[in-house]
N, C-alpha and C positions, 0 to 999 in steps of 0.2 A: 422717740426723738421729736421735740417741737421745731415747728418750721423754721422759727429764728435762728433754733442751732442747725436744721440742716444747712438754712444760707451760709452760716459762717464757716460750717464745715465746705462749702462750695467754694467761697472765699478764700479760703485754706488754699484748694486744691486749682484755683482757676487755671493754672499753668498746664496739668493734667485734665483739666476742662479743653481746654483750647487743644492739645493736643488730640485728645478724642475725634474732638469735633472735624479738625482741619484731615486727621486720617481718613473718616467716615467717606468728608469732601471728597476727597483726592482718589479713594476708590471708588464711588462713584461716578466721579468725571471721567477716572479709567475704563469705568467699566463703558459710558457712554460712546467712549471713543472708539471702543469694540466691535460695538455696534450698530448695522448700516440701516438707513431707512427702508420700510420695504413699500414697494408700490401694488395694487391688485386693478387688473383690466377684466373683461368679462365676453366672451360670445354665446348668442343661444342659435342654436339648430334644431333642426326638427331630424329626429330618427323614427323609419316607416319601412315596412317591409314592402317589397316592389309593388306600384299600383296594380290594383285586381283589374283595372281595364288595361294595361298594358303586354299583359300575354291571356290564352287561352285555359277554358275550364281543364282541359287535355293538360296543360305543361304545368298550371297548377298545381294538379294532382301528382306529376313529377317532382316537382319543388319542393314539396310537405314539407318532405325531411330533412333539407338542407339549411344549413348553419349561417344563413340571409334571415329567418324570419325573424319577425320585430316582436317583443315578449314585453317587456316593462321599462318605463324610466328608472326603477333600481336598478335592473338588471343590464340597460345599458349605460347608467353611471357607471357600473361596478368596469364595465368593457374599457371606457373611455380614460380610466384611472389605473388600467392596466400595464405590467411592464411593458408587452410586446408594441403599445402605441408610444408609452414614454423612451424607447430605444428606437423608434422611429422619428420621432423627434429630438432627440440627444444627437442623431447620425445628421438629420435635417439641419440643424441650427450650429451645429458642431462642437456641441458643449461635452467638456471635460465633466460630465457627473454621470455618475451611475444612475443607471434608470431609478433603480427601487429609493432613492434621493429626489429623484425629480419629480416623481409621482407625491411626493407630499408637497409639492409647490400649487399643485392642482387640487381643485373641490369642486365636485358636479351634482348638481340638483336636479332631477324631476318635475316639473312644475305638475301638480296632479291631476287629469281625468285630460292631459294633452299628451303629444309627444314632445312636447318640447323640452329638452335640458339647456342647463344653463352652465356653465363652466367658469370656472372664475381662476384666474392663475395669478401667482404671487413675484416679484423680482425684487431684485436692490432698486431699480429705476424704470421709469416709466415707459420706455417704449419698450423693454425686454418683458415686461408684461404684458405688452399688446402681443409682442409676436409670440411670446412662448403661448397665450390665450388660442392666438392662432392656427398655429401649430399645430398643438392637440387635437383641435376640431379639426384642422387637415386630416392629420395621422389617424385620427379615429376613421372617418368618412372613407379612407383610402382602405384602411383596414378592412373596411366591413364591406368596398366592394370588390376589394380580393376575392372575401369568402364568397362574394355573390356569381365571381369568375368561376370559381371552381367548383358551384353548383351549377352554373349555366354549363361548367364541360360535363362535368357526370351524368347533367339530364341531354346533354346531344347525344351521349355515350349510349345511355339509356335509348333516346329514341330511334338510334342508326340500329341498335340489336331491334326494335319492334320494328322499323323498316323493314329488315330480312325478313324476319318474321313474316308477316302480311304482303312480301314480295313474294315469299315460299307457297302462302296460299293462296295468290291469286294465280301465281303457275299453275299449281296443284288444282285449282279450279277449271280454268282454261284445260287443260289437259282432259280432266275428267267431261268436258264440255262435250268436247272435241271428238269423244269415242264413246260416246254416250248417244243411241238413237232417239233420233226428233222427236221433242215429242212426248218423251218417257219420263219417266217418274226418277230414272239416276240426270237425265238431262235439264229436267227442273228445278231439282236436289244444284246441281253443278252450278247454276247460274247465280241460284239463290246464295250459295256460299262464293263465286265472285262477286257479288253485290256488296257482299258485307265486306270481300275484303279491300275492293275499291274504296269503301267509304272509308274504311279504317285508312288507308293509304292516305287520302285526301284529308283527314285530319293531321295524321303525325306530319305528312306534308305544309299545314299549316303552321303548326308547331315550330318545326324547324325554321320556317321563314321568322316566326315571332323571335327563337333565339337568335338567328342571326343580328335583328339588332338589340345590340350589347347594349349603345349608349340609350335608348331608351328606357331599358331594364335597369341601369346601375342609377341613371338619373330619378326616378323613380324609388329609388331605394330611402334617401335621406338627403338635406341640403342646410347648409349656414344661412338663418333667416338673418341674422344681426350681427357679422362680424365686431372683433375688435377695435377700434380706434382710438377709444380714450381710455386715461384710466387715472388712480386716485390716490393719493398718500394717504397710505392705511399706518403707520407708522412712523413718525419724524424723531429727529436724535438732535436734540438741543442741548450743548457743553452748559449754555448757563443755566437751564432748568435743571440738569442734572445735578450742576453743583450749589444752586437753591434748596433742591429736593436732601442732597447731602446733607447739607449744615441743617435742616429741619430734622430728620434722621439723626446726627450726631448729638446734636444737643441733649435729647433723653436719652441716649447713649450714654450721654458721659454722665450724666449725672446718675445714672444708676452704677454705672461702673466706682463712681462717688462716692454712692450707698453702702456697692460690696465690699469696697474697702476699707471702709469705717466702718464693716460691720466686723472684716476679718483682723480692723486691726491692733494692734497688741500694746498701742500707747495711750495713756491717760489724755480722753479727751472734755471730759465734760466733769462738773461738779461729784457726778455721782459716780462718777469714775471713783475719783479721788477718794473717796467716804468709801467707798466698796474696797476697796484695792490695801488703803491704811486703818479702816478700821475705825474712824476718829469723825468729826468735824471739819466740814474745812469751814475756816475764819477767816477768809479772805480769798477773792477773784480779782486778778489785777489783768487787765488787757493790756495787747501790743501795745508798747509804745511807741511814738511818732520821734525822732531822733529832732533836738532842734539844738542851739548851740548851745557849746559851754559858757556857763557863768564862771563869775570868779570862785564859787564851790567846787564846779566839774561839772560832770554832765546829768546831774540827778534831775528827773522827771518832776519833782515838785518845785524845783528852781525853775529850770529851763521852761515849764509847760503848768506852769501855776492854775490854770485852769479848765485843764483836760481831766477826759474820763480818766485815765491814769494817775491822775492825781488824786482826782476825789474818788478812787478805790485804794489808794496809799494811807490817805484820811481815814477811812473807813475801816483796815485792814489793821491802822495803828489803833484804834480804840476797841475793833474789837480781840485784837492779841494782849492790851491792856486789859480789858475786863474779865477775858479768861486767864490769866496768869495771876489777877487778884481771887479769884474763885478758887484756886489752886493755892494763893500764897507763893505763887512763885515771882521772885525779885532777881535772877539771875537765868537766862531763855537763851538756847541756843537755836541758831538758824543754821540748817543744813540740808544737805538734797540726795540723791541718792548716787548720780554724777555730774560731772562740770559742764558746766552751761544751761545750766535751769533759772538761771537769776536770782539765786540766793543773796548775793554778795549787793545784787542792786536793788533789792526789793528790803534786803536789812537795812541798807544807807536808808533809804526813802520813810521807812518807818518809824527811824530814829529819830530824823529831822522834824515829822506829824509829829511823836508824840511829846519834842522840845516842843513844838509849838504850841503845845495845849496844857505845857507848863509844869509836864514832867522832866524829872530831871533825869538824862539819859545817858549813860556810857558806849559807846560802842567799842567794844573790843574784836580787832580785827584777830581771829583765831586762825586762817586758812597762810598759816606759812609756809606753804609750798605755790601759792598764787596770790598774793596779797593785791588789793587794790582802793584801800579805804585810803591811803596815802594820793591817790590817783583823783577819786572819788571829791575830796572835802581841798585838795591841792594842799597838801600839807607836808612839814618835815616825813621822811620814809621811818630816822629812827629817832631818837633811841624809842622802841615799844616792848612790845608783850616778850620778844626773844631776852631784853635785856630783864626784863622784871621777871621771869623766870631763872635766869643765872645770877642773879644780884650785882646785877652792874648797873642797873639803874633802878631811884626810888620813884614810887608813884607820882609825885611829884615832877618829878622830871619827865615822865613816860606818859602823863596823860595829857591832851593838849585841848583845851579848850577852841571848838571852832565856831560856836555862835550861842547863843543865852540858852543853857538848860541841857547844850552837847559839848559831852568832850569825848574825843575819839582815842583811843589806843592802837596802836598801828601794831602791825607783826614786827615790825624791828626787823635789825638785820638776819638776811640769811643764814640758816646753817642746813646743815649736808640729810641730819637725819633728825626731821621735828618730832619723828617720833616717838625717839630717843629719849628727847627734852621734855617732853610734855608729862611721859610716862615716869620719869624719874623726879621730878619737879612738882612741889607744893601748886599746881593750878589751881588747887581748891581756893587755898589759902591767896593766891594774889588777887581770885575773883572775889573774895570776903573783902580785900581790904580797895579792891575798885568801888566793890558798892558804897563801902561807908567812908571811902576818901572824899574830903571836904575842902581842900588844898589844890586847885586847879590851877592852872597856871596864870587865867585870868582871872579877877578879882571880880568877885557875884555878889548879889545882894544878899542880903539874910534871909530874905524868903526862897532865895534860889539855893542857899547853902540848906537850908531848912529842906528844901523839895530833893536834894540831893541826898541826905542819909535816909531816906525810904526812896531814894531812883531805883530805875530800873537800867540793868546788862544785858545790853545784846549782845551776845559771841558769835560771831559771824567766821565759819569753819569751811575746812576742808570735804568735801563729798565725802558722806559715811561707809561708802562701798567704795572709795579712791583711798583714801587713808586711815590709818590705823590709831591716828593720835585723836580721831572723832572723838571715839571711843571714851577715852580718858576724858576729854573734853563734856561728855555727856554725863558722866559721871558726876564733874563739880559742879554742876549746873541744876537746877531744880525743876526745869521743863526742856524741853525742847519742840521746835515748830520743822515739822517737814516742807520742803515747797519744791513743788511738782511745776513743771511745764507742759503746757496742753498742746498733744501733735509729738510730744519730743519723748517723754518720761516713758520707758516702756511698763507696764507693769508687772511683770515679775520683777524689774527691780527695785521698782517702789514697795514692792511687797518684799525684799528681801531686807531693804533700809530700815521696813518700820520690828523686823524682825530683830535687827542688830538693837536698835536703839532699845527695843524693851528688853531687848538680853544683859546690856549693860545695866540694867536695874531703873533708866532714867524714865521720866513719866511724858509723856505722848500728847503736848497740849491739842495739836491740831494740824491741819495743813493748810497750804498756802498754794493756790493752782496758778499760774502767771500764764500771757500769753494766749490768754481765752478773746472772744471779738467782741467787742464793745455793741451791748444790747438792753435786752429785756430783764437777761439775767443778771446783771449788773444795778438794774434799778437805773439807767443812766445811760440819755439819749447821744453822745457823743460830747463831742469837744466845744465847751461853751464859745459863744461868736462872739458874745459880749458881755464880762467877764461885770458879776454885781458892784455895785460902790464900796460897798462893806468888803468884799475881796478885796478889789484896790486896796484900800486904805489899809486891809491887813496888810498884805504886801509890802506896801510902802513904808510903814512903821516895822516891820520884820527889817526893811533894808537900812532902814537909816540908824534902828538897834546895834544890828552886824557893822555899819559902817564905823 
């Protein structure tokens, strides 16, 4: 597909454009409305296990083992990110969330060959991020000097059992002192093992005074260098960026949506549609047309809009359905579609009218008697026509009605119940032989028009070949027939089933006609002329004052 036809196909679809778009908008703005800005604050603290000058070599060696010493900044990130601090601050601040929830509002760093961590905590707004920042480095600090309580009780435990101990043996020494002769080798012995147990005493004794104090031991442990205070919009929720960002997002949205649907879908849209689908040639692209008022004709596109792209594809569409219908020898051409509303009926007027103007002589025979509208079309009597020249109620003469130099029209005549009755039982052949070579119109022509009349050409302008049955018949008297498709609208399987009827009845397949394509490249023809040449005028002008 070239880009011109994707535009038009965009063009087509702008409505389903807009709607894409304006969805895409409006869930994104939803979504924005969702959700909330988040803020992030930060404290660092230094985590340390108790300073080594703050108790003795002795209560150290108690200590080892206890669940205080300080190991790494992974490993007390991992602490500080734990449920058991996040449900101490959940109870702290009184938040309705489950710990293992609150723990991913928090992220703790290591800063490397320090102790220092950094904590960084997340909120909807900025001071629930200072405190819950806070918080945590509380909860963690409080945590860690729990565990340092309850090493400091198990090593008092510990040194009140080596108290007895070394209380047992300085008795036991004393004792032995005591009944031990002066002097002697058991009473040297005796002393020498109170000596030792004194000292030992005098240490655990100091011991105990170091654990007595608490707050120098826990303070000693870790501390908040940098509390929280401020902190930052790590994420803001703007409705008109969001619905900026929307319509940026929808627009290639919808145009791809565009794409898939002109890829999946099932109606004649382009030139080679049409040639694919029938089989044939098409002889003619006619664009939308621009609706502008009626003339004293009707509302035909070469009247009303004399120098639009519709027009000079009507021009171009009558000379080339003339030059292929002489390559054929065909003098009697019917226009039909596969169903109603493809613009057969206005795209026959329009062709009719070019190719009077270029001085053939033209009949139009409205065939479509179940929706006639050539009567509508040229503002003309409705009867007597084609109804009455099929029953013999009226001669050609009477039924053909001359509506400007080089056209006379045949209207379907009055109504009846089943045309397809009439058609089927009725010489059509024969009334179509004697339209072409009637020379008897009801306005009086010159002799070169009477002359251009016994080799004119018959447009029959019919019923949809897949809506009625009297098509049929009708393609039979005829010596070509022209299909015409609408682009967007024709589906093709029934274009394909139209062109199937039409070669069934035996009749020959000149070409198609695609309508409703966008006025482009493929057209040969830049839009609707703004200033319409002198040489148009002037035809124009002598066309009206002919007619008048």
């Amino acid at each position: 597909m070239r880009f011109v036809d994707y535009l038009a196909l965009v063009r087509q679809r702008l409505a389903l454009v807009a709607a894409v778009v304006g969805t895409v908008a409006l869930i994104s703005l939803g979504l924005s409305y969702q959700k909330q800005p988040i803020y992030e604050s930060q404290v660092r603290l230094r985590a340390m296990p108790i300073a080594p000058n703050a108790i003795g070599s002795s209560l150290a060696e108690v200590l080892q083992d206890a669940p205080i010493s300080y190991t790494s900044p992974g490993t007390e990130a991992v602490l500080v990110q734990s449920v058991d601090v996040a449900a101490r601050v959940a109870e702290r601040l009184g938040l309705a969330i489950p710990p293992s929830a609150l723990v991913k509002q928090v992220s703790v760093v290591g800063i490397p060959d320090t102790t220092v961590l950094v904590l960084t905590a997340q909120a909807m707004d900025g001071p629930g991020a200072v405190q819950l920042a806070n918080a945590f480095a509380d909860a963690y600090l409080e945590l860690r000097r729990e565990d340092a309580n309850q090493a400091l009780d198990r090593a008092g435990e510990r040194l009140g059992r080596r108290l007895q101990e070394v209380q047992g043996r300085l008795a036991e020494a004393n004792t032995r002192l005591q009944s031990a002769p002066p002097g002697s080798v058991a009473a040297t012995d005796a002393a020498a093992q109170r000596d030792l147990a004194l000292l030992d005493l005098n240490m655990i004794r100091a011991d105990l005074r170091d654990l007595s104090d608490r707050e120098a031991l826990e303070g000693g442990f870790g501390e908040v260098i940098l509390p929280a205070t401020e902190f930052r919009l790590l994420r803001d929720v703007s409705p008109t960026r969001s619905l900026v960002f929307g319509v940026l997002l929808g627009v290639p949205v919808a145009l791809a949506v565009v794409l898939l649907l002109d890829s999946l879908s099932q109606t004649v849209r382009s030139k080679e549609d049409a040639e694919s689908v029938t089989g044939s040639e098409v002889i003619g692209l006619v664009p939308a047309t621009t609706r502008g008022r009626r003339s004293r004709f009707g509302g035909l596109t070469v009247d009303t809009a004399p120098f639009s792209a519709a027009a000079e594809s009507y021009r171009t569409l009558s000379v080339n359905l003339a030059t292929a219908a002489d390559a054929v020898g065909a003098r009697r051409v019917l226009v039909t579609s596969p169903i109603s509303g493809e613009g057969k009926s206005t795209t026959t007027a329009n062709v009719a009218v070019c190719n009077a103007e270029r001085g053939t002589a033209v009949t139009l025979v409205d065939g479509d008697l179940r929706r006639p509208v050539a009567h509508d079309l040229f503002g003309i009597e409705a009867a007597p026509g084609l109804t009455e020249l099929l029953t013999g109620d009226a001669t050609p003469r009477r039924a053909v009605q001359a509506v400007r130099p080089n056209l006379s029209v045949v209207t379907a005549g009055t109504a009846v119940e089943r045309p397809d009755q009439l058609l089927n039982r009725s010489g059509i052949a024969g009334v179509l032989d004697r339209l072409s070579k009637s020379s008897s119109p009801r306005r009086k022509a010159s002799d070169a028009s009477r002359a251009a009349r016994d080799d004119g050409l018959v447009l029959v302008d019919s019923a949809p070949v897949l809506q009625a049955a009297e098509t049929l018949a009708l393609a039979q008297a005829v010596d070509a027939v022209v299909l015409v498709l609408r682009a967007g609208v024709t589906r093709k399987a029934a274009a394909v089933r139209a062109v199937e009827q039409v070669r069934r009845s035996g009749a020959v397949l000149l070409g198609a006609i695609l309508v409703g394509v966008s006025e482009g490249e493929e057209l040969g023809l830049t839009g609707s002329y703004t200033s319409p040449s002198p040489r148009l005028v002037a035809l124009g002008a002598d066309t009206a004052r002919t007619v008048t």
